[in-house]
N, C-alpha and C positions, 0 to 999 in steps of 0.2 A: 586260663591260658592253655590253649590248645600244644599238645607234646608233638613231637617230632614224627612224623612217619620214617617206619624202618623200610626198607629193601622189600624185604616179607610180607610188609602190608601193602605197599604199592601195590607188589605183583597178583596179592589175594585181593585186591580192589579191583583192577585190570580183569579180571576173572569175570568179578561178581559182575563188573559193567559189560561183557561180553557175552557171558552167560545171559542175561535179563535182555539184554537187545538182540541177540539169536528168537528167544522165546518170543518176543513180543514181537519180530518180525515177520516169522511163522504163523502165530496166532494170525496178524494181520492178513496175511497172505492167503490160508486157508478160506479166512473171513470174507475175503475179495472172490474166490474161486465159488464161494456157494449164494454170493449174492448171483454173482454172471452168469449162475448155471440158473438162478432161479428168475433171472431176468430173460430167458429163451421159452419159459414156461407161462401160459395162460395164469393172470393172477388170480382165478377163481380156483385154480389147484388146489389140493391138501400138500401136494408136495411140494408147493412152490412156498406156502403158508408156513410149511416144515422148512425148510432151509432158509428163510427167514429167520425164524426162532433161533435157528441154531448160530447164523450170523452172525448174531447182537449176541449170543453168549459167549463167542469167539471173542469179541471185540471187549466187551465184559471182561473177559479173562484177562488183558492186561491189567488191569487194575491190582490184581494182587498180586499179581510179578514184581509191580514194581514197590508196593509194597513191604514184599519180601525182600528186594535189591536194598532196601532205606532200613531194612533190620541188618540185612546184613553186612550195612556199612559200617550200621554201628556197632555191632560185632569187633570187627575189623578195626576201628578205631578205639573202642575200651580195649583189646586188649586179651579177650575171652580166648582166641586159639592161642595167644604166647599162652595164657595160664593152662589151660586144656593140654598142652603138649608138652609139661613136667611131669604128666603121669602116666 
């Protein structure tokens, strides 16, 4: 049986879910700015070849954002900052 969310957790969920969707919207965003740059560019470039790569590791990087957003929920739901904040 799943326990009750307090006040506290809501608002530190609220958080964690605006925190994670900033990050990941940015990621996104940079991700889109260096394919457009590299789509102005001959695709036999080094440079064009480099912001490529760099692209797909932007895009890559959501993956553990949200990750960390699904650790941090359960954080958030055991309980760990009520216990953390008696000491």
């Amino acid at each position: 049986m799943k326990r009750e969310s307090t006040e506290l957790q809501k608002k530190l969920k609220k958080g964690a879910w605006v925190s994670a969707g900033f990050s990941c919207f940015w990621l996104l965003v940079c991700a889109g700015c260096f394919w457009w740059i590299r789509g102005a560019l001959p695709p036999d470039n080094v440079f064009a070849r480099i912001l490529t790569v760099v692209s797909s590791v932007e895009v890559l990087a959501v993956i553990p954002v949200l990750v960390n957003l699904r650790a941090r929920l359960k954080e958030i739901d055991g309980g760990e900052f009520d216990a953390a904040s008696q000491y």
